[in-house]
TIMI-2910 file (N, C-alpha, C, CB; in pm, 1 decimal, decimal comma, always signed):
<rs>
+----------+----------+----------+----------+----------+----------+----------+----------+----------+----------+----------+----------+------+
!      n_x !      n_y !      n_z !     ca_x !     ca_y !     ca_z !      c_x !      c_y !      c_z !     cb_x !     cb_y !     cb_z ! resn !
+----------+----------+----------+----------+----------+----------+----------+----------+----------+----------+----------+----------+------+
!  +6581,1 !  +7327,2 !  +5951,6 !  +6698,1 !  +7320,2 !  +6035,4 !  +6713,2 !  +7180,4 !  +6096,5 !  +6690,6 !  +7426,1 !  +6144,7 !  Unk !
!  +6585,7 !  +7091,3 !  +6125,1 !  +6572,9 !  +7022,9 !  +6235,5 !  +6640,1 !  +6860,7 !  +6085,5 !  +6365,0 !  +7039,8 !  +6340,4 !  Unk !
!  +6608,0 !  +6900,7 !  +5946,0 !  +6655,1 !  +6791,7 !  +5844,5 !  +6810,7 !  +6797,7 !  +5822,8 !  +6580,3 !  +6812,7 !  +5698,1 !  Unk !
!  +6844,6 !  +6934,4 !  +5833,5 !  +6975,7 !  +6942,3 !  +5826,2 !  +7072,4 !  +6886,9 !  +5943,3 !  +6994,8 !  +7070,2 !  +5805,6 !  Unk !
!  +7025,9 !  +6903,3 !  +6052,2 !  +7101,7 !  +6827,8 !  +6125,4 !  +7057,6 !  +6667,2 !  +6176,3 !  +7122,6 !  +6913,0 !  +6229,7 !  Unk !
!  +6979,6 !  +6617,2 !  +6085,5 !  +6948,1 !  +6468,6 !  +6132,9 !  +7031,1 !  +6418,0 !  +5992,9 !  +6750,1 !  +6414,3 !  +6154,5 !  Unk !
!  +7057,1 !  +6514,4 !  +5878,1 !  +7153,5 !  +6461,3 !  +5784,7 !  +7279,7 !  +6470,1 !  +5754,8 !  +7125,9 !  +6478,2 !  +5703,8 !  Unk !
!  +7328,9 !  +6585,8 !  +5888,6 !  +7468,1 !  +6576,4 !  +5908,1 !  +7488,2 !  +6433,5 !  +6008,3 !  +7525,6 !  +6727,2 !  +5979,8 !  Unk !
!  +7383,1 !  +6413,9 !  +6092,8 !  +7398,2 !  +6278,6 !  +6214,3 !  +7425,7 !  +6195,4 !  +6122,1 !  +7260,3 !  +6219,2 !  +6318,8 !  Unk !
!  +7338,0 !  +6166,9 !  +6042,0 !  +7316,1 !  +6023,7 !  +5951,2 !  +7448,2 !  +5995,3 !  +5926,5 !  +7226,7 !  +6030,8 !  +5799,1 !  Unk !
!  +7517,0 !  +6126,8 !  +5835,8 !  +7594,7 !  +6122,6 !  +5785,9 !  +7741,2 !  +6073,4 !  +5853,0 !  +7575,6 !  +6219,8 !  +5739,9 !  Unk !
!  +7786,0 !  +6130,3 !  +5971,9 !  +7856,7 !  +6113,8 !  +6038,6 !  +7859,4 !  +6017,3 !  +6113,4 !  +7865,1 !  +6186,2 !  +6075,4 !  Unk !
!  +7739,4 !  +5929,0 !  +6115,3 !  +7704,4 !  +5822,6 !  +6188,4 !  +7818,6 !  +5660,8 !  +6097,0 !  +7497,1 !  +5819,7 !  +6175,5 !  Unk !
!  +7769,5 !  +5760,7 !  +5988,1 !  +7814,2 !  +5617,9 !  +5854,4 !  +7960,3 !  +5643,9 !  +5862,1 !  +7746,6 !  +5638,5 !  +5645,9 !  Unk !
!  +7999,3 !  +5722,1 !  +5818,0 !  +8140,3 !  +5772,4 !  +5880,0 !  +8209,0 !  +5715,9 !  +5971,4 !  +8136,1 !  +5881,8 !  +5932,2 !  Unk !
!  +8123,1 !  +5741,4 !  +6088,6 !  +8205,7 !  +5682,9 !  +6182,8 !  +8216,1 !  +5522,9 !  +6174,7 !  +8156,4 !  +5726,7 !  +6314,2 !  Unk !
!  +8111,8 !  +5494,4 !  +6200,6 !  +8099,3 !  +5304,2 !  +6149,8 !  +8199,1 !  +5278,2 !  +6049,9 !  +7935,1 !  +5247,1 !  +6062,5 !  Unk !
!  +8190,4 !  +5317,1 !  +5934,5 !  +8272,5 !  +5272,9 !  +5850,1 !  +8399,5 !  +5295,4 !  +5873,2 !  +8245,3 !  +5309,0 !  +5746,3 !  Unk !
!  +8457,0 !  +5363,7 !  +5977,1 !  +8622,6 !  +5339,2 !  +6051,1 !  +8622,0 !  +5281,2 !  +6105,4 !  +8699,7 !  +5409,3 !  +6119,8 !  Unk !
!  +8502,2 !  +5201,9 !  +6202,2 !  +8517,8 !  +5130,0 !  +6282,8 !  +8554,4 !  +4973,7 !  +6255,5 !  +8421,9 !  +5153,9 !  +6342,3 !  Unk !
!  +8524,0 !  +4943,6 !  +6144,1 !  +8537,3 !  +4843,1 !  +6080,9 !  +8692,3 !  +4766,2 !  +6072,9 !  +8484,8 !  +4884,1 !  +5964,6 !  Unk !
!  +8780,2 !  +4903,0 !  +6070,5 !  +8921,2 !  +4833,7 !  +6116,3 !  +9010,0 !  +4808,9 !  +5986,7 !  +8894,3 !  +4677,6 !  +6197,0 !  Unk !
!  +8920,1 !  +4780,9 !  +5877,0 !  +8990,6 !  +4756,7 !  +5744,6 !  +9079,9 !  +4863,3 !  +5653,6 !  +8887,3 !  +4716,9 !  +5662,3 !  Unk !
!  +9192,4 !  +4845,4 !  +5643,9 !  +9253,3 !  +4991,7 !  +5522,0 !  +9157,0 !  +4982,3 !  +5418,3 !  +9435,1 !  +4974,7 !  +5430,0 !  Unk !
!  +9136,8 !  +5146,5 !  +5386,5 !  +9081,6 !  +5149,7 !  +5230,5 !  +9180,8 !  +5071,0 !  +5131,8 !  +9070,0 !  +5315,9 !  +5171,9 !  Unk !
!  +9187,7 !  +5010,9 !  +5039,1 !  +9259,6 !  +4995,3 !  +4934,1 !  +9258,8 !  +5079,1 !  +4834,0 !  +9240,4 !  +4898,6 !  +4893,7 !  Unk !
!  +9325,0 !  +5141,1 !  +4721,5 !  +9295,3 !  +5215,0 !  +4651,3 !  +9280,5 !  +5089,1 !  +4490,1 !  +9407,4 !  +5346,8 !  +4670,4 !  Unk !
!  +9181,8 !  +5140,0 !  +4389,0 !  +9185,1 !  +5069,6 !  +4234,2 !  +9308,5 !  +4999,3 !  +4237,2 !  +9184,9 !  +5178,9 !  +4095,4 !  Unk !
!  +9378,7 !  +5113,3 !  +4236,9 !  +9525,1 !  +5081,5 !  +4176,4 !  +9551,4 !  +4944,0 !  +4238,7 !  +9654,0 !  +5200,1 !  +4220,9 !  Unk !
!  +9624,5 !  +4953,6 !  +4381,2 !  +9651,7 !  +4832,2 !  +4478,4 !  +9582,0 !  +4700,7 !  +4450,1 !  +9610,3 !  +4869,4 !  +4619,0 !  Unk !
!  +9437,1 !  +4702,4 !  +4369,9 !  +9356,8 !  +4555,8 !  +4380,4 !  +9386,0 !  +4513,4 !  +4225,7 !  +9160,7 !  +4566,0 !  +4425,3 !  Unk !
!  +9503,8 !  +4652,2 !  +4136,6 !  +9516,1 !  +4566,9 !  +3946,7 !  +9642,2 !  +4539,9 !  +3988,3 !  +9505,4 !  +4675,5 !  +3755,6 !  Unk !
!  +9663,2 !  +4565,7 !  +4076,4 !  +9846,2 !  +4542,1 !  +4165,1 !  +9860,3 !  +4427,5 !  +4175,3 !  +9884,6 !  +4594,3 !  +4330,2 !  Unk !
!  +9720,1 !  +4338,8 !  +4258,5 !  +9727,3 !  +4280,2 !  +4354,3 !  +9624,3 !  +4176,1 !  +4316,5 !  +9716,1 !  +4359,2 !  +4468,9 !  Unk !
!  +9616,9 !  +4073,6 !  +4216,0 !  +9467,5 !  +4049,3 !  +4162,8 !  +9444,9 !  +3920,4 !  +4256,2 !  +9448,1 !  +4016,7 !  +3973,1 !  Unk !
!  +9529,6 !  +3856,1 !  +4395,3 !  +9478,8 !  +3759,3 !  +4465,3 !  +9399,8 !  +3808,3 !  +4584,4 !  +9579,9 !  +3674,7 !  +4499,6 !  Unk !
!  +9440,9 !  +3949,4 !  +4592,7 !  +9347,3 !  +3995,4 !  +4705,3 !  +9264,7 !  +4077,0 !  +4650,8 !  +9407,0 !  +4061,3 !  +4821,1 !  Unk !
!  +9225,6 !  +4114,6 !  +4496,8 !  +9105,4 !  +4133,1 !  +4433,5 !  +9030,8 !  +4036,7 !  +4444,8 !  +9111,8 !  +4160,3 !  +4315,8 !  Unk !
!  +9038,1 !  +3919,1 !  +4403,3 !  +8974,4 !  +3819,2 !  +4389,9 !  +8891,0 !  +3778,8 !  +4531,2 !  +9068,7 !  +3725,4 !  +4339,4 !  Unk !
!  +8990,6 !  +3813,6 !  +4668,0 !  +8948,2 !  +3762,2 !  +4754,5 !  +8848,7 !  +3881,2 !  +4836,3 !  +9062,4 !  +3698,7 !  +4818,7 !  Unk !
!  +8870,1 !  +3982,2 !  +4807,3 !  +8785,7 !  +4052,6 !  +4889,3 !  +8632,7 !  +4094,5 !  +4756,5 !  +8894,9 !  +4208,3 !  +4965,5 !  Unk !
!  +8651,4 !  +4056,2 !  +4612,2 !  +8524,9 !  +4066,6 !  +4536,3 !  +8469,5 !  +3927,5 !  +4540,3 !  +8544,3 !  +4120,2 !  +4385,2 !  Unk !
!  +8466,9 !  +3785,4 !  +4641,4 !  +8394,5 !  +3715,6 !  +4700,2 !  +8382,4 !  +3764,4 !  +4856,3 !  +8440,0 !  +3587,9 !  +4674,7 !  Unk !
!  +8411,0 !  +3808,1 !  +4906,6 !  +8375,9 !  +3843,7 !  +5036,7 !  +8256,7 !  +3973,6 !  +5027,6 !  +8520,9 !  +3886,0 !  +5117,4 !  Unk !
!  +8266,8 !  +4066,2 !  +4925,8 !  +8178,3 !  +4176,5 !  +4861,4 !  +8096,2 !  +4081,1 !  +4842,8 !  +8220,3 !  +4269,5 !  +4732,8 !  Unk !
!  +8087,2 !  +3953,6 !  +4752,0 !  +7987,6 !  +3876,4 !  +4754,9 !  +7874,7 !  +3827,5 !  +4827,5 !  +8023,8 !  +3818,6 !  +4739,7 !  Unk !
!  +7896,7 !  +3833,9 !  +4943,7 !  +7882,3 !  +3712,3 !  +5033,1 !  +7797,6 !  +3781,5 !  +5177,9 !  +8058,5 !  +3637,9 !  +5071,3 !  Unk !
!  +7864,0 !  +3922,0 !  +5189,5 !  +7830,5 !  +4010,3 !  +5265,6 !  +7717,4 !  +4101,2 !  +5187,1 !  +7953,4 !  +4076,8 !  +5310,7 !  Unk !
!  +7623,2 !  +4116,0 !  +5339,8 !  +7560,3 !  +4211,0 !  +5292,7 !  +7510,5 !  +4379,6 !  +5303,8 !  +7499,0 !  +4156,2 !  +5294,2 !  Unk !
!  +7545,4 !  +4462,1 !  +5196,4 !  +7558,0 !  +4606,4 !  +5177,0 !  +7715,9 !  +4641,0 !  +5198,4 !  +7458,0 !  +4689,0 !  +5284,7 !  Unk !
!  +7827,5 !  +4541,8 !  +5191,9 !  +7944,4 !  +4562,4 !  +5097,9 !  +7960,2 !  +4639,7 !  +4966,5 !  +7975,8 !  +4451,5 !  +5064,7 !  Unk !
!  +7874,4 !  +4623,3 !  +4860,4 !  +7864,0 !  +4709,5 !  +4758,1 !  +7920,8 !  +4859,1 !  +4792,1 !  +7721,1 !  +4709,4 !  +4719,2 !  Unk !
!  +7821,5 !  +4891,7 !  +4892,5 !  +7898,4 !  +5027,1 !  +4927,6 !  +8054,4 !  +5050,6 !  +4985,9 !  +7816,6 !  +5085,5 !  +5028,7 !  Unk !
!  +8111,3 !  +4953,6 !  +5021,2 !  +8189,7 !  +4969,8 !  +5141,3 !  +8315,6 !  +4996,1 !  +5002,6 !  +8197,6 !  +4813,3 !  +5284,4 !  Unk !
!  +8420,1 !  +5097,6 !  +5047,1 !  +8513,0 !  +5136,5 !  +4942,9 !  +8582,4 !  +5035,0 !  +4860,1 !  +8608,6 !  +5210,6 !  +4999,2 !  Unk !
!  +8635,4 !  +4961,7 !  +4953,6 !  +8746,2 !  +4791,5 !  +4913,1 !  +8641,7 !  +4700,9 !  +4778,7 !  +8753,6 !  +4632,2 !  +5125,0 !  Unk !
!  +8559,1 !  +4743,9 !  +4865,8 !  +8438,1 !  +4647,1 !  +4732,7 !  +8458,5 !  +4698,4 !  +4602,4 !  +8245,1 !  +4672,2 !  +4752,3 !  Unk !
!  +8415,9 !  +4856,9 !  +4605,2 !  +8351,3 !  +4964,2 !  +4496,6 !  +8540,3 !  +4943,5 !  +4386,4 !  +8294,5 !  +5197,5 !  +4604,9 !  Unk !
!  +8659,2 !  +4976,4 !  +4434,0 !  +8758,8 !  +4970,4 !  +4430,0 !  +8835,9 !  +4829,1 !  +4356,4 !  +8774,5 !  +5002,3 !  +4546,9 !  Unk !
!  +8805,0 !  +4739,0 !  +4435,2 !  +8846,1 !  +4601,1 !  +4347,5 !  +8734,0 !  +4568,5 !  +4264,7 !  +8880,2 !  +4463,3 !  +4440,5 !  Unk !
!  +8630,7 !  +4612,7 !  +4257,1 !  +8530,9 !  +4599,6 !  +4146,7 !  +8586,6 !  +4685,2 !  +4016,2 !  +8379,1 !  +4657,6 !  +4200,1 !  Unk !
!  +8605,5 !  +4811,8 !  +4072,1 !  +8665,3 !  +4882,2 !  +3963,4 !  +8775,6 !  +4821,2 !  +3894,3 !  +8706,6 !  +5001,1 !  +4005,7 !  Unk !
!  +8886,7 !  +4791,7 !  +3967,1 !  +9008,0 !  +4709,2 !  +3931,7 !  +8956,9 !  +4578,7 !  +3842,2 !  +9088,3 !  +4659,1 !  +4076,8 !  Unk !
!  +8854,9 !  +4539,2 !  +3877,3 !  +8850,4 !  +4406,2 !  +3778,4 !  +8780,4 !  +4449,5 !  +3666,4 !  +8774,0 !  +4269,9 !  +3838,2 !  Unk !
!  +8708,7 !  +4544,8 !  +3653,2 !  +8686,0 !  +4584,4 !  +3537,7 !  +8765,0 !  +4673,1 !  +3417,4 !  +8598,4 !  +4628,2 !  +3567,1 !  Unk !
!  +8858,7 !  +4733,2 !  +3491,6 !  +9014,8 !  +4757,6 !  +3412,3 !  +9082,1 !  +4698,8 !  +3355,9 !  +9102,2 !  +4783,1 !  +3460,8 !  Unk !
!  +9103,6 !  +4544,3 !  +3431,1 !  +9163,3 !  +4440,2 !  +3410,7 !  +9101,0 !  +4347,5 !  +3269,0 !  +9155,9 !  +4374,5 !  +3545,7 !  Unk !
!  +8924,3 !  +4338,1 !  +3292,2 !  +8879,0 !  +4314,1 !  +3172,5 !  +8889,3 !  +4415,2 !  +3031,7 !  +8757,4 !  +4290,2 !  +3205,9 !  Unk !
!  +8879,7 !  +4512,3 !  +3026,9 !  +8879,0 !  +4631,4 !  +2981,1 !  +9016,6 !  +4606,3 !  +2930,0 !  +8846,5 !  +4749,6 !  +3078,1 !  Unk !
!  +9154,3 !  +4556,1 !  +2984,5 !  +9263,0 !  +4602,9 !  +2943,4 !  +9281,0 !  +4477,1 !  +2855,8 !  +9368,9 !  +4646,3 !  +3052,0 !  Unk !
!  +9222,0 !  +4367,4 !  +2913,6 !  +9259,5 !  +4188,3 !  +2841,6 !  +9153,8 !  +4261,3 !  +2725,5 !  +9186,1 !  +3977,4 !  +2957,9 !  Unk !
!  +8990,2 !  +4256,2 !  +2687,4 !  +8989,1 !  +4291,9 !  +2577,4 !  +9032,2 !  +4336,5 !  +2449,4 !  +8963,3 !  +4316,6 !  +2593,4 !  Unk !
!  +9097,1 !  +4464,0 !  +2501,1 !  +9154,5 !  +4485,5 !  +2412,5 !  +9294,2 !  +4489,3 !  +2341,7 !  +9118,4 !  +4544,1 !  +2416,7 !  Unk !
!  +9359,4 !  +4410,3 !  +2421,3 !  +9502,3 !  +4315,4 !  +2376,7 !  +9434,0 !  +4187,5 !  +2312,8 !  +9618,2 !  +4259,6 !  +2530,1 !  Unk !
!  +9318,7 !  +4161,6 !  +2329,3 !  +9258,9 !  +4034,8 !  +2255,4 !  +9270,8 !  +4086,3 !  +2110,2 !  +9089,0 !  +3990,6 !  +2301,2 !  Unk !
!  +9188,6 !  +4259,7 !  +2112,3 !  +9139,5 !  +4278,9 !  +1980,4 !  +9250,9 !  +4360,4 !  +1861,1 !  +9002,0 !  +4365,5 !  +2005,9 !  Unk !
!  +9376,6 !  +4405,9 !  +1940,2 !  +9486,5 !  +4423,8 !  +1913,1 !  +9530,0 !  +4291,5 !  +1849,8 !  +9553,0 !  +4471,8 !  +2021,1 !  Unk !
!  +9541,6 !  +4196,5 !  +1895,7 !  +9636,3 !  +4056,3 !  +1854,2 !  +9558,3 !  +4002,9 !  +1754,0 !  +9663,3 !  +3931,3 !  +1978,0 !  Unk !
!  +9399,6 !  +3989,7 !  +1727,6 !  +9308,2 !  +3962,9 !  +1658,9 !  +9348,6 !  +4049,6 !  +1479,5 !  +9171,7 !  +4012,5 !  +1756,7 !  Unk !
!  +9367,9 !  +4195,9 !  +1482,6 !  +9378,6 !  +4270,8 !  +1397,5 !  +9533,9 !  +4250,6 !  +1409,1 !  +9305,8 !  +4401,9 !  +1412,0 !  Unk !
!  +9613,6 !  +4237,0 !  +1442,8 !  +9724,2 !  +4282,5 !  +1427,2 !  +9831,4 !  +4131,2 !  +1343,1 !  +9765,2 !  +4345,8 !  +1589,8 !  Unk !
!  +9770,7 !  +4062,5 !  +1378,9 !  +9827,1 !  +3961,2 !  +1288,2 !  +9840,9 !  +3916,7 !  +1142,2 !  +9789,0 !  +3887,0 !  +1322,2 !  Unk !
!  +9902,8 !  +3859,9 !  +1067,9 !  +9860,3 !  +3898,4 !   +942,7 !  +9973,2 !  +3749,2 !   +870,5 !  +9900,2 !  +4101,3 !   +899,1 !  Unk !
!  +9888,7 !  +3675,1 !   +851,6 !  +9891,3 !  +3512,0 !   +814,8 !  +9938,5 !  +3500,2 !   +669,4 !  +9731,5 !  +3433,7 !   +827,8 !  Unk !
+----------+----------+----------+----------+----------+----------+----------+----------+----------+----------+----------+----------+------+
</rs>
């Protein structure tokens, strides 16, 4: 009983902190929207430390890997698709 409620505290502890912070979540979407304030908050994820976790990070990380993911394969489309 006495783990369960030191892991609802924990829990709610992080919770709360992490509103306190003041910042909007961003969602994926908003940072392949938006790739100057991807850029700027995946050096600030940089730079800071235990950002990794923090959503905006996890989120424009995701977004830039969509973004690579999507340039790939318009590379490998244009690569095959041409015909000389």
């Amino acid at each position: 009983m006495i783990n369960r409620t030191l892991i609802f505290f924990a829990l709610g502890s992080v919770a709360f902190l992490s509103a306190c912070k003041g910042e909007e979540n961003k969602t994926a979407e908003f940072f392949v929207n938006n790739p100057n304030e991807r850029a700027a908050t995946l050096s600030k994820c940089e730079t800071t430390d235990g950002a990794q976790l923090e959503s905006n990070c996890v989120n424009a990380a995701e977004a830039e890997r969509a973004e690579n993911r999507k340039t790939r394969s318009q590379s490998v489309q244009e690569l095959f698709s041409s015909t000389d």
